[in-house]
VOROMI-809456 format. One line per field, with one value per residue (C-alpha): residue number from 1; chain; x, y, z. Coordinates in pm, whole numbers, plus 50000, padded with zeros to 5 digits. Example, Ala and Ser with C-alpha at 12.3 -4.5 7.8 and 13.67 -1.06 7.14 Angstrom:
# residues 2
seq	(1,2);
mol	(A,A);
X	(51230,51367);
Y	(49550,49894);
Z	(50780,50714);
***
This chain:
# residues 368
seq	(1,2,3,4,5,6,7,8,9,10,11,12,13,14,15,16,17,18,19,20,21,22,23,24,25,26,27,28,29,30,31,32,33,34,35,36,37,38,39,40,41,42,43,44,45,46,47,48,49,50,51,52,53,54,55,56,57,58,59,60,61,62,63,64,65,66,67,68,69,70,71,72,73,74,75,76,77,78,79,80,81,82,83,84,85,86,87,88,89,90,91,92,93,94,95,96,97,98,99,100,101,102,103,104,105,106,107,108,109,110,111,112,113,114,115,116,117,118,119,120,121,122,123,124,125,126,127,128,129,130,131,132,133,134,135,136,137,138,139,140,141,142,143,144,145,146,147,148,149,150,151,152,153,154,155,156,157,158,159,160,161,162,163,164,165,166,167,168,169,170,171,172,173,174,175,176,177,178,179,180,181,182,183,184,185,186,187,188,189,190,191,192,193,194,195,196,197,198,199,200,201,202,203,204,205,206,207,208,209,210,211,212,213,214,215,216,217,218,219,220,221,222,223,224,225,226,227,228,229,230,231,232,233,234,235,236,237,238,239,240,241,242,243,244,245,246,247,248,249,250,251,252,253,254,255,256,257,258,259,260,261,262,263,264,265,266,267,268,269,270,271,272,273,274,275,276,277,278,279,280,281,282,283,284,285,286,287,288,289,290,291,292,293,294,295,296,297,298,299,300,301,302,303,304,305,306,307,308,309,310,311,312,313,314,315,316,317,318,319,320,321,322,323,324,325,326,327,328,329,330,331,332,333,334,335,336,337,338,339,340,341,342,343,344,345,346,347,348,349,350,351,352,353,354,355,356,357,358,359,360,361,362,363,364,365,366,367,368);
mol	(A,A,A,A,A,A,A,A,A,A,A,A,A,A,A,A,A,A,A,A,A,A,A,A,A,A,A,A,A,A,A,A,A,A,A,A,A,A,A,A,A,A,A,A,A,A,A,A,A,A,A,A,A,A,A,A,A,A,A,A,A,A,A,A,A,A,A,A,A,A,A,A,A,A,A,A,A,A,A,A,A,A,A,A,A,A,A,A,A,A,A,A,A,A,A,A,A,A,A,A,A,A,A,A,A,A,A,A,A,A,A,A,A,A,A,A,A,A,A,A,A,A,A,A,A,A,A,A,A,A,A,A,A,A,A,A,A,A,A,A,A,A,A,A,A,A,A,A,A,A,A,A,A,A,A,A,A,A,A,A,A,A,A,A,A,A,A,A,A,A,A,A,A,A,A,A,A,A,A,A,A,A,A,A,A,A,A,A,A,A,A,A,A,A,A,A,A,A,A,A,A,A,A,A,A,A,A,A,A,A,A,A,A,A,A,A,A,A,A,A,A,A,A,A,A,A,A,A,A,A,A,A,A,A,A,A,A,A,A,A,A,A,A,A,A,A,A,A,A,A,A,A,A,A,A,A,A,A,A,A,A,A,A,A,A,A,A,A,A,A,A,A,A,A,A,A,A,A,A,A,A,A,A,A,A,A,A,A,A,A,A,A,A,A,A,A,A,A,A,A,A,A,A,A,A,A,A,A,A,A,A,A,A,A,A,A,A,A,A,A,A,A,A,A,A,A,A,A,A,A,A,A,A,A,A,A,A,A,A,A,A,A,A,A,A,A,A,A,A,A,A,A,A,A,A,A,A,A,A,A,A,A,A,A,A,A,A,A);
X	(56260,56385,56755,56982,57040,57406,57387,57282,57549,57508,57414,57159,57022,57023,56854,56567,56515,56531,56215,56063,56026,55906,55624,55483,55449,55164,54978,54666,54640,54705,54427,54303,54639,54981,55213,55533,55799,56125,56467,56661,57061,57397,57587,57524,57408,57033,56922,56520,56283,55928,55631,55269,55083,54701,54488,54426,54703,55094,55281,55607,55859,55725,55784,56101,56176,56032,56255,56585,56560,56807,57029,56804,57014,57244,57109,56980,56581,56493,56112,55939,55706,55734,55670,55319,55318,54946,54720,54506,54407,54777,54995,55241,55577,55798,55775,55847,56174,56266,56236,56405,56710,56764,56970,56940,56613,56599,56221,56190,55918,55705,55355,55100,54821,54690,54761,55128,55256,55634,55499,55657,55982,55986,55864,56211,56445,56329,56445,56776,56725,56896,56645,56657,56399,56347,56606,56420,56091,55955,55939,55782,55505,55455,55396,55156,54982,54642,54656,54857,54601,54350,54523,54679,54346,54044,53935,54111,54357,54171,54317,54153,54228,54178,54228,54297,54361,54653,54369,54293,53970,53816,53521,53313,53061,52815,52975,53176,53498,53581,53877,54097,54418,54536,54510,54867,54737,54395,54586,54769,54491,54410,54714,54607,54218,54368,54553,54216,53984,53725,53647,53438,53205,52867,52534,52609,52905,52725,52425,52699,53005,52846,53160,53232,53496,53636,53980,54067,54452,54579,54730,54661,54783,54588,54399,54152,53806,53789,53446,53262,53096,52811,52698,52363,52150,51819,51865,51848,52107,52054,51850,52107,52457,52755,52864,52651,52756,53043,53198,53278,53083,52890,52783,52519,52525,52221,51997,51822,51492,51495,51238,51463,51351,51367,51712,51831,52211,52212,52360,52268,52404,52289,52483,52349,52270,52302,52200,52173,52505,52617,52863,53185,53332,53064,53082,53442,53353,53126,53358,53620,53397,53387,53812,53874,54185,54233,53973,54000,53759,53692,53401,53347,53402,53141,53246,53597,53578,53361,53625,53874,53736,53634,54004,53960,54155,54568,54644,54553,54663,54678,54675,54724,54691,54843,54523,54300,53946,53848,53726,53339,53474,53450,53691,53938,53695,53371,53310,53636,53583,53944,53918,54238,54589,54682,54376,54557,54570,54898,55013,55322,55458,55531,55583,55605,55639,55506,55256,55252,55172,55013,55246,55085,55147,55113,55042,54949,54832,55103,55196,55213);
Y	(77419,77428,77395,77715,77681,77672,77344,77203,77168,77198,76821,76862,77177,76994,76672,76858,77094,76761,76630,76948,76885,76514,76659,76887,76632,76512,76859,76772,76442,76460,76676,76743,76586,76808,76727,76546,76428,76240,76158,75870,75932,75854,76152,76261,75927,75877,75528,75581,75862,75907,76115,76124,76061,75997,76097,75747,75604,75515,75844,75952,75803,75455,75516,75607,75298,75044,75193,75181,74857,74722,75055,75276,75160,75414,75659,76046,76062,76398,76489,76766,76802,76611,76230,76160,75954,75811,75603,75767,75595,75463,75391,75576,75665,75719,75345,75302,75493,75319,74968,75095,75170,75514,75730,76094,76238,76612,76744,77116,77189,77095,76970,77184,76919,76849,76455,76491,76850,76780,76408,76263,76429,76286,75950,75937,76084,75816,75549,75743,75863,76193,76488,76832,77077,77445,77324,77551,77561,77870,77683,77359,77623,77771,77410,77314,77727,77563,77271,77531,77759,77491,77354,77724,77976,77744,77839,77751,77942,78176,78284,78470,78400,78714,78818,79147,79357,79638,79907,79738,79574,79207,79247,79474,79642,79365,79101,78946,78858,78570,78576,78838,78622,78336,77994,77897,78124,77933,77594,77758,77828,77434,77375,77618,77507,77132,77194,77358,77139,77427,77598,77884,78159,78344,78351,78589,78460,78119,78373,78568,78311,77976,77847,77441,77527,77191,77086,77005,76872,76812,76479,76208,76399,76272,76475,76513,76724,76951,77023,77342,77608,77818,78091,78149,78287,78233,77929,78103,77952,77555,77421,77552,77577,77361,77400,77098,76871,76653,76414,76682,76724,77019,77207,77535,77769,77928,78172,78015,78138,77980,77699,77376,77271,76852,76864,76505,76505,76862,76941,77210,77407,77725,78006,78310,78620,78988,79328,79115,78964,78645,78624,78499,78406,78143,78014,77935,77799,77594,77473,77412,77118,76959,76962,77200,77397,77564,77780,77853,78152,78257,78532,78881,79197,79211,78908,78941,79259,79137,78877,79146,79405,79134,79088,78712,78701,78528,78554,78687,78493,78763,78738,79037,79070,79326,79464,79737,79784,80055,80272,80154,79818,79604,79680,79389,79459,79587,79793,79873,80125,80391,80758,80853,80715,80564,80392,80191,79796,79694,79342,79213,79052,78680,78569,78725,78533,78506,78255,78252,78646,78710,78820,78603,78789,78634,78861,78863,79166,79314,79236,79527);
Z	(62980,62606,62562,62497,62085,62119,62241,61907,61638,61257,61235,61484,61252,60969,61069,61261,60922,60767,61013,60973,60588,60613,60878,60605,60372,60589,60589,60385,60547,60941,61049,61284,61416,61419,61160,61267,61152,61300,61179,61313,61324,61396,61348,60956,60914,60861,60931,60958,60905,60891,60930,61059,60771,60836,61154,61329,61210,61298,61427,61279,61536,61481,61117,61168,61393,61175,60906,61116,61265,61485,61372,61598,61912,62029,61784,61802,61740,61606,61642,61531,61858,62163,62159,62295,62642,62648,62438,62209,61862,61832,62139,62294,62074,62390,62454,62077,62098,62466,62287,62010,62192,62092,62384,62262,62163,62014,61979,61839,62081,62397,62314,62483,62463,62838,62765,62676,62776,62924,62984,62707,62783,63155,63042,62837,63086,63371,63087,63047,62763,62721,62568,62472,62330,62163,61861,61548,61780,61568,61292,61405,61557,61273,61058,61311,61366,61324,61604,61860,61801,61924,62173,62316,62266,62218,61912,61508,61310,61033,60726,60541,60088,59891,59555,59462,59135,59192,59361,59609,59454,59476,59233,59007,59149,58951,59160,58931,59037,58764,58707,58848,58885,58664,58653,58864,59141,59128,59171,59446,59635,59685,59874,60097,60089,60133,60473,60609,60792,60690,60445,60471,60321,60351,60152,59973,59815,59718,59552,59351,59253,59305,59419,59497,59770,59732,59673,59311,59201,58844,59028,59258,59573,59878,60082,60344,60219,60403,60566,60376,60576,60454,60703,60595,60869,60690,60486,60126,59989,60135,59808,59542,59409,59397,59774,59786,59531,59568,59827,60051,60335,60411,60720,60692,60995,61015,61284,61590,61480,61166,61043,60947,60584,60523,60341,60320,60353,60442,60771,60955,61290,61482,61580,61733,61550,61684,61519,61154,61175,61320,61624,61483,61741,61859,61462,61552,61880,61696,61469,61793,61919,61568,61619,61324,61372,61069,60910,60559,60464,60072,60114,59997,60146,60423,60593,60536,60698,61006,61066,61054,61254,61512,61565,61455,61121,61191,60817,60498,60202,59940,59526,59348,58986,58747,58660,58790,58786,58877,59148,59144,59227,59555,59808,59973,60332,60426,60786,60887,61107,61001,61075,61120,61038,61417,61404,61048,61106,61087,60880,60907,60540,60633,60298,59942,59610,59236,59156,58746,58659,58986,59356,59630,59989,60354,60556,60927,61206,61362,61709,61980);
***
């Protein structure tokens, strides 16, 4: 059961918002892994801090340890999601933190995963060590939306990246959609594309745009590549376009009763196919058993709409430009099946902000 938040104090607030920042800094890196991070303190006094930074590798509150020393006796550990109890790739952090001494540990939230789930926290309570939970929980869940989403519903987190001009259009009615917003909110869009462990698109989008979907930085920021998904239920698209060039690996869906061509270094996956269109939700399932938990989709209207109107879209990452074009242009979605005003979808505004000369909006369907 998470603590009641009055029994955290403003040090407390400001060490876990502290953790909570060091975790992100691991979001292009960790997957699929959650992001941590964990601050080791006596009072206002940091004396080790760290976070997860690579899948496979040393988790956040050994970091943090190694970097306090023989000062992490006695102290507070402050963890962004429970410590894990078992042995996975790395061993278990609640021995780290026994050895290390430490006799309070504050996580902001329970780890649903089967192996740790409220394990961790009893592991460290039968050593003494006091712990409480729930301290800023909303916004460790909503770092780590992707792995939850996993874990908690068995299938990844999809946001969906549009750009729009100011009526409501993504394209002329040619196709071309080059460029509608400017070059910051084009760099923008790789953060997002860099925390995805897919990114995704249709056919038709690789016919019209030719796009590389890979992650591209003006710096040396590491990253994982994220794997690139081209649903292309007949193949058309498998001996062409930049989606295949590159070190990042990519992964065509395509229909069961399709001939497989010899592509070397082409992978290839089936999904099944109804009425002309594929089932979404075994694409995602799909993905689910290659451990992707966030899904990254850049696609035109059609498929932005089926993902919609399937009820399988958990964000919309939004660009608009100050620019219109007109009302024979492409709409923002295809198939959206709206006859009268209570039938409206509803999005909630997460997050609005201005990204060079464009307004970038996060925006996700409204809870009943």
């Amino acid at each position: 059961m998470s603590t009641a938040a009055h029994a955290f104090d403003a040090v407390d607030h400001a060490m876990m918002a502290r953790a909570l920042r060091l975790a992100e800094r691991g979001a292009y890196t960790t997957k699929p892994n959650p992001m941590v991070g964990c601050v080791i303190a006596h009072g206002e006094r940091i004396v080790g801090e760290g976070w997860h930074v690579r899948a496979g590798e040393a988790h956040a509150e050994v970091h943090a340890v190694r970097a306090a020393g023989d000062a992490a006796r006695g102290a507070t550990a402050y963890v962004t999601l429970e410590p894990c109890a078992h042995t996975g790739r790395t061993g278990p952090c609640t021995e780290v933190l026994i050895a290390a001494g430490v006799s309070r540990v504050v996580a902001a939230m329970r780890d649903p995963f089967p192996q740790v789930d409220g394990a961790g926290f009893d592991r460290l309570r039968s050593a003494g060590i006091a712990v409480q939970d729930g301290l800023m929980q909303a916004q460790a869940r909503a770092l780590n939306r992707g792995f939850l989403s996993l874990v908690e519903r068995g299938r990844p987190w999809v946001r969906v990246k549009l750009a729009t001009s100011l009526d409501g259009r993504t394209a002329l009615a040619s196709g071309e959609s080059k460029w509608i917003t400017g070059v910051a909110a084009r760099q923008d869009v790789m953060r997002w594309r860099a925390r995805a462990g897919a990114i995704l698109t249709g056919s038709g989008t690789v016919l019209a745009d030719d796009p590389s979907l890979t992650v591209r930085f003006d710096d040396d920021t590491a990253f994982a590549a994220p794997l690139r998904v081209v649903l292309d239920a007949g193949l058309a698209t498998i001996a062409r376009g930049k989606v295949r060039e590159g070190d990042a690996p990519t992964l065509y869906v395509h229909a069961p009763d399709v001939k497989r061509p010899r592509m070397p270094g082409a992978e290839l996956a089936v999904a099944p196919v109804r009425n002309g269109r594929f089932d979404l939700a075994a694409v995602l399932a799909l993905l689910t058993t290659r451990g992707i938990n966030e899904v990254h989709l850049e696609a035109g209207a059609t498929l932005a709409g089926a993902f919609l109107s399937a009820g399988l879209v958990d964000e919309v990452l939004l660009y608009v430009a100050p620019v219109l074009l007109g009302a024979q242009a492409r709409p923002l979605f295809d198939g959206l099946d709206v006859a009268t005003m209570a039938q409206r979808l509803h999005l909630q505004t997460v997050d609005t902000r201005r990204i060079g000369e464009d307004m970038r909006l996060l925006l996700r369907p409204a809870q009943d």
